[in-house]
KOLPALUM-805982 format. One line per field, with one value per atom (N, C-alpha, C, CB): residue number from 1; residue in one letter; x, z, y. Coordinates in Angstrom, 1 decimal. Each point is the difference from the previous one (the first is absolute). Glycine has a CB too. Layout:
REM KOLPALUM-805982
seq: [NUM | ...]
type: [a | ...]
u: [X | ...]
w: [Z | ...]
v: [Y | ...]
This chain:
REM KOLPALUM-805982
seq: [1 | 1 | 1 | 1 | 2 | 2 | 2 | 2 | 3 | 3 | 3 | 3 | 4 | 4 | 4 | 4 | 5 | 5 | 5 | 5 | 6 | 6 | 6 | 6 | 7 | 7 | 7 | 7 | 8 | 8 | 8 | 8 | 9 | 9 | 9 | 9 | 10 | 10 | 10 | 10 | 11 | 11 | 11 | 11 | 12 | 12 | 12 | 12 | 13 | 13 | 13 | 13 | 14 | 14 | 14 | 14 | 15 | 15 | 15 | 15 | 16 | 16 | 16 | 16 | 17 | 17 | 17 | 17 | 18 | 18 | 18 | 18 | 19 | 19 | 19 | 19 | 20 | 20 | 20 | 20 | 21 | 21 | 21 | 21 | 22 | 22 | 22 | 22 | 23 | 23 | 23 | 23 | 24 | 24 | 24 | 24 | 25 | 25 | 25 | 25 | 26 | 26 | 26 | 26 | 27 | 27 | 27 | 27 | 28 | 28 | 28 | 28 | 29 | 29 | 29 | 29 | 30 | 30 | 30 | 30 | 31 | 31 | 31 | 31 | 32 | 32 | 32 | 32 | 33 | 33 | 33 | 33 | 34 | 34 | 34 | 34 | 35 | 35 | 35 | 35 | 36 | 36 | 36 | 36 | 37 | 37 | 37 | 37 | 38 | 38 | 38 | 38 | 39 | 39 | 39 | 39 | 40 | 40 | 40 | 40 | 41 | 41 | 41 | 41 | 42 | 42 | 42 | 42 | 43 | 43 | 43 | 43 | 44 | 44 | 44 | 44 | 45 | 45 | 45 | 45 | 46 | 46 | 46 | 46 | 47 | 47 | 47 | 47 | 48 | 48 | 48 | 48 | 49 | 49 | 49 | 49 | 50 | 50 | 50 | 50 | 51 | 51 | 51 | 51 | 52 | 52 | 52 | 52 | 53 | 53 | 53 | 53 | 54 | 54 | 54 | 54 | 55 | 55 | 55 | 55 | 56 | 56 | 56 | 56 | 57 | 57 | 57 | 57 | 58 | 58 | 58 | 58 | 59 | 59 | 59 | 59 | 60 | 60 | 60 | 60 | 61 | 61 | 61 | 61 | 62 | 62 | 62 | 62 | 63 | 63 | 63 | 63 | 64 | 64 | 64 | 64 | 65 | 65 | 65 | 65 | 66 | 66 | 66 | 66 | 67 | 67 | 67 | 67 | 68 | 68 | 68 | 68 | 69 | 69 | 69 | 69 | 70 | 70 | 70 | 70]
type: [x | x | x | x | x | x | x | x | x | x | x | x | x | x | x | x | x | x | x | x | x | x | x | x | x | x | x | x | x | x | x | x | x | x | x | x | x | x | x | x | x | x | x | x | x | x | x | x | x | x | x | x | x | x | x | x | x | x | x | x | x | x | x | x | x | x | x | x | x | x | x | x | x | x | x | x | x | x | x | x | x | x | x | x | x | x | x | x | x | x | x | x | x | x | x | x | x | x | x | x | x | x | x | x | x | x | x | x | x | x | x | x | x | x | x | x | x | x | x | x | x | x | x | x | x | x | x | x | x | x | x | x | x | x | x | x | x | x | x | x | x | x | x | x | x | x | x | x | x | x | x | x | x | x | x | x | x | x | x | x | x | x | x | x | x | x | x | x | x | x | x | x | x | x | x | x | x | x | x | x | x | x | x | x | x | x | x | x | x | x | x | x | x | x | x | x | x | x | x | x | x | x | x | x | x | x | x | x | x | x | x | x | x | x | x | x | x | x | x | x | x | x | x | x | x | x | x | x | x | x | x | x | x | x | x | x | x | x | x | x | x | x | x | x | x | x | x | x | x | x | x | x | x | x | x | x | x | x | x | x | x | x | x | x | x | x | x | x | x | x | x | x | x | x | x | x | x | x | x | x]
u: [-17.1 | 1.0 | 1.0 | -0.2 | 0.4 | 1.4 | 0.6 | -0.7 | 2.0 | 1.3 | 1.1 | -0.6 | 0.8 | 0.8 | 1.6 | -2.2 | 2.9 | 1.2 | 0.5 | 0.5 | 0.4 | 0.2 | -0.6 | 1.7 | -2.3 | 0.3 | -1.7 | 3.1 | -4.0 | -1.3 | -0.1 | -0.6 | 1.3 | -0.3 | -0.4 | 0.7 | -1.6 | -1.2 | 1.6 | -3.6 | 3.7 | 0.8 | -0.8 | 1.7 | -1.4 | -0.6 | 1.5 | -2.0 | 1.1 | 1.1 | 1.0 | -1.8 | 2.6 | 1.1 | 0.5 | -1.0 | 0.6 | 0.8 | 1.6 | -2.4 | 3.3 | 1.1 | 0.3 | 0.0 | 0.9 | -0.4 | 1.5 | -2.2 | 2.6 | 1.1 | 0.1 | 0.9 | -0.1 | 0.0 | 0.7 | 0.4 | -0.8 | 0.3 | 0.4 | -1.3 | 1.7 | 0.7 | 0.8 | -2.0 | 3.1 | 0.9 | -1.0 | 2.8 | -3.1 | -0.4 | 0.4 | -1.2 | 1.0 | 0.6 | -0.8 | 1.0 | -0.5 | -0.9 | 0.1 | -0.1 | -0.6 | -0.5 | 0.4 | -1.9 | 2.7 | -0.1 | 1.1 | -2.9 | 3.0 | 1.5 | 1.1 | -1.4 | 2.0 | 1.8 | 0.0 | 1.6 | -2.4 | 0.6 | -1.3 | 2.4 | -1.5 | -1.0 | -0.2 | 0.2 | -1.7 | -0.7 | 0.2 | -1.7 | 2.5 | 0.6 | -1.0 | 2.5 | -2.2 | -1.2 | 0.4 | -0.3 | -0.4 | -0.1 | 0.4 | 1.0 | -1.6 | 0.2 | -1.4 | 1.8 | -1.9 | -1.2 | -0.5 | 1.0 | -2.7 | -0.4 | -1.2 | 1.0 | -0.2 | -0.8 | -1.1 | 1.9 | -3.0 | -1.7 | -0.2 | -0.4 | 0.2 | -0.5 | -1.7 | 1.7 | -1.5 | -1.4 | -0.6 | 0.5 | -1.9 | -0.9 | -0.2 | -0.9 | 0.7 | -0.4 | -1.3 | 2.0 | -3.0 | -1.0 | -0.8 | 0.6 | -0.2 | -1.1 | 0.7 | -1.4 | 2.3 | 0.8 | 0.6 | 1.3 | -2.0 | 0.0 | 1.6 | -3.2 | 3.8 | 0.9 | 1.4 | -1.6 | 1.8 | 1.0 | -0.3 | 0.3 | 0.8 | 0.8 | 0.5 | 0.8 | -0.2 | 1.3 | 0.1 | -0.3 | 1.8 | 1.0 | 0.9 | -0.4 | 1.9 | 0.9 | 1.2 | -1.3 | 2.4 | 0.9 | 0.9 | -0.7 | 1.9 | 1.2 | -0.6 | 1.6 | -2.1 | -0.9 | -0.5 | 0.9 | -1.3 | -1.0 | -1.6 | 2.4 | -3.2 | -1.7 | 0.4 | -2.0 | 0.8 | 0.6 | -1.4 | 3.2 | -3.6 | -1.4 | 0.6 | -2.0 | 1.3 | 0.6 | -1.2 | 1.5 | -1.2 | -1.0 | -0.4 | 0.8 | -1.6 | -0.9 | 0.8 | -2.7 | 2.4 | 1.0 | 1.6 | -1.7 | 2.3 | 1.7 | 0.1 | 0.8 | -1.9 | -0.1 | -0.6 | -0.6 | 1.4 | -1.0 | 0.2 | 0.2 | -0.9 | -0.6 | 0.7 | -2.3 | 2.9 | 1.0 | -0.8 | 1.7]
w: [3.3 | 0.5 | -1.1 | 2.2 | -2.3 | -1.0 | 1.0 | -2.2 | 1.5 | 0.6 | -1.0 | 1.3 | -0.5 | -0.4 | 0.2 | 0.9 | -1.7 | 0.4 | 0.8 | -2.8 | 3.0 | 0.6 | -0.3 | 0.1 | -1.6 | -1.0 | -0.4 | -1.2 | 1.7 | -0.1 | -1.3 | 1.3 | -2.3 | -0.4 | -0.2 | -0.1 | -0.5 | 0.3 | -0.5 | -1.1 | 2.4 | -0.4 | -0.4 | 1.6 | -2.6 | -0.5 | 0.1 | -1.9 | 2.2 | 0.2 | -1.6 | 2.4 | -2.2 | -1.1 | -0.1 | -1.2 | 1.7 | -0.2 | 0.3 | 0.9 | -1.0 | 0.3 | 0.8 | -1.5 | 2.6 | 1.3 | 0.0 | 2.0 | -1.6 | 0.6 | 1.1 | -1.9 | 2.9 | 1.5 | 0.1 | 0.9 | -0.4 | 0.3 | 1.0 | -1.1 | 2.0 | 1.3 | 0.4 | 0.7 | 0.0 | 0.3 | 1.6 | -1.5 | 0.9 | 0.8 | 0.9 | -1.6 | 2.5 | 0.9 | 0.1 | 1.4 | -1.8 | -0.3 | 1.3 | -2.7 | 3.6 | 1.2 | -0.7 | 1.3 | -0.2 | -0.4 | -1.2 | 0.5 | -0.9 | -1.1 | 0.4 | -1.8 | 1.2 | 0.4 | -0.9 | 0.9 | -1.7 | -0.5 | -0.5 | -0.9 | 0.6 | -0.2 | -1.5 | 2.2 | -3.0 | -1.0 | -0.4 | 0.8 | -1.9 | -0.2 | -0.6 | -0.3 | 0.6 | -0.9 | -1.9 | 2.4 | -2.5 | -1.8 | -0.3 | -0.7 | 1.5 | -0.4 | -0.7 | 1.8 | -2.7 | -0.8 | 0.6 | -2.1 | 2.0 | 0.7 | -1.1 | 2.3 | -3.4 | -0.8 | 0.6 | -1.3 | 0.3 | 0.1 | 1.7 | -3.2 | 3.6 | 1.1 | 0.4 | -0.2 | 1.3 | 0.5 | 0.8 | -0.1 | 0.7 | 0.4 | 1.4 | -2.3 | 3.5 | 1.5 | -0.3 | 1.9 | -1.7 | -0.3 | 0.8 | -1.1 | 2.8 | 0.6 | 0.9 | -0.1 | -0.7 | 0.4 | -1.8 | 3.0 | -2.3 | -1.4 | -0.3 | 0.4 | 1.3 | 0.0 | -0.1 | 1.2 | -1.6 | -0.6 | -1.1 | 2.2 | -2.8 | -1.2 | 0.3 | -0.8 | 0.3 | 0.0 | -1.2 | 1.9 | -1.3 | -1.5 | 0.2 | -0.7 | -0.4 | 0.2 | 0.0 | -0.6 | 2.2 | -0.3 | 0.1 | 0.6 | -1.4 | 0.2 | 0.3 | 1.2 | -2.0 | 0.3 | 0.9 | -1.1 | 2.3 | 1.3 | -0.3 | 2.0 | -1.6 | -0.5 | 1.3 | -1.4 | 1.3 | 1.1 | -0.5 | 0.3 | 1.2 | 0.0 | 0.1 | 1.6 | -2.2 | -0.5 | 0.4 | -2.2 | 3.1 | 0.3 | -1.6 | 3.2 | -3.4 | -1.5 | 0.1 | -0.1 | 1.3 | 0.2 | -0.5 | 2.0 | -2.0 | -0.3 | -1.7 | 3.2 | -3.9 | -1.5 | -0.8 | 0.7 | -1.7 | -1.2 | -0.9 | 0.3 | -1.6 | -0.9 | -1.4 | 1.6 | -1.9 | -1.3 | -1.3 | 0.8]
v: [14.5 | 0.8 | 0.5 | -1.2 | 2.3 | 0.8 | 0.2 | 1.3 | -1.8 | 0.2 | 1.0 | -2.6 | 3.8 | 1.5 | -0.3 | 1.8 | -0.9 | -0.5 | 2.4 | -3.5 | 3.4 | 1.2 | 1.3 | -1.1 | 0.7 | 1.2 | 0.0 | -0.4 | -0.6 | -0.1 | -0.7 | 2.1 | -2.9 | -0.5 | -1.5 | 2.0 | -2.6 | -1.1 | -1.2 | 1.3 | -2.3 | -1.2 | -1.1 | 0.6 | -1.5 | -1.1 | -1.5 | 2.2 | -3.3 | -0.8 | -0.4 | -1.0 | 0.5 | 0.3 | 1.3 | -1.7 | 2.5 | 1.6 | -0.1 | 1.5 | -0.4 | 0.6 | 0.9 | -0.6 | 0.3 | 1.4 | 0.3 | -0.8 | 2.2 | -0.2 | 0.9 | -0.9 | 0.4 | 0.3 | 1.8 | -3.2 | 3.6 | 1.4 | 0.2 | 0.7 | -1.6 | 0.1 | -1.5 | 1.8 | -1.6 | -1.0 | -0.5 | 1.2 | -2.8 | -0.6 | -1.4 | 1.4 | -1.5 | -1.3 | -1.1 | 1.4 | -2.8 | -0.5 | -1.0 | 0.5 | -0.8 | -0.7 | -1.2 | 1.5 | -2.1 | -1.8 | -0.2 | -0.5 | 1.3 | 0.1 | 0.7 | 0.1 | -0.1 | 0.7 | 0.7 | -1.7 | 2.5 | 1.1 | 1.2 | -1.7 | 3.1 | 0.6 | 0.1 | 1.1 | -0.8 | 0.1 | 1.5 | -2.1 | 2.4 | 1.8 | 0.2 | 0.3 | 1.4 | 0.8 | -0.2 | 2.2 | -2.3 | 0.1 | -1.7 | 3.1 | -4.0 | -1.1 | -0.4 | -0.5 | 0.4 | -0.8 | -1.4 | 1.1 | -1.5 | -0.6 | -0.7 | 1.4 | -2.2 | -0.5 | -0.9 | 0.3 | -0.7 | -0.3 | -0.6 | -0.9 | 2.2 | 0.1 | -1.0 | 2.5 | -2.7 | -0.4 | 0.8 | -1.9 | 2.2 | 0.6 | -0.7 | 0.6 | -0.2 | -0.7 | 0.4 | 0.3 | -1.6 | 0.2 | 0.6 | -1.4 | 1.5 | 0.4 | 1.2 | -2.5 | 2.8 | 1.4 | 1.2 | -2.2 | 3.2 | 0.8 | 1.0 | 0.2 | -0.4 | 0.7 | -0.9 | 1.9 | -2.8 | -1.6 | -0.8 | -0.5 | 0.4 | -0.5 | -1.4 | 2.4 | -3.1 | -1.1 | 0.0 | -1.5 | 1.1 | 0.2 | -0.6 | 2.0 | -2.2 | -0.4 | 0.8 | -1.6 | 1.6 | 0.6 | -1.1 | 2.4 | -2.3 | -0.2 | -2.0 | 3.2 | -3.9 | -1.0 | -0.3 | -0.6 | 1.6 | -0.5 | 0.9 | -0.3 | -0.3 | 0.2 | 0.9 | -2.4 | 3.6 | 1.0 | 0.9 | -0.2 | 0.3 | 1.2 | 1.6 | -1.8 | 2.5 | 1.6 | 0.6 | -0.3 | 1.6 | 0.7 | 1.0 | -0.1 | 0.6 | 0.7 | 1.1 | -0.7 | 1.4 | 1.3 | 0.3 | -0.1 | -1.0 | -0.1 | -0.8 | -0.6 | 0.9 | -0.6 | 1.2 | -2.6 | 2.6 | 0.8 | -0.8 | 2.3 | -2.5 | -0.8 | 0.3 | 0.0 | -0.7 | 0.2 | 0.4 | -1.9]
């Protein structure tokens, strides 16, 4: 499976994303801003369109569409 980030380009785990949309994070109290960086990301393995990452120290799944690739 390749996993794309908004912009069509190929994500690899350890990459750099940053969010292009202000996001709500379910189960947390706060939202994840656009242009927050989303150092060495991980890959959902059996889903091509999710990431996990870390914001603000909570592990947190990221839809591909709300990432572009530093």
């Amino acid at each position: 499976m390749i996993h794309r980030d908004s912009q069509g380009q190929v994500l690899q785990r350890g990459d750099t994303v940053i969010l292009i949309k202000d996001l709500t994070v379910k189960g947390a109290n706060f939202t994840a801003k656009r242009g927050t960086a989303v150092r060495k990301i991980s890959l959902v393995p059996d889903n091509p369109g999710q990431i996990e990452g870390r914001v603000e120290d909570q592990k947190i799944v990221i839809l591909t569409e709300y990432v572009r690739k530093v």
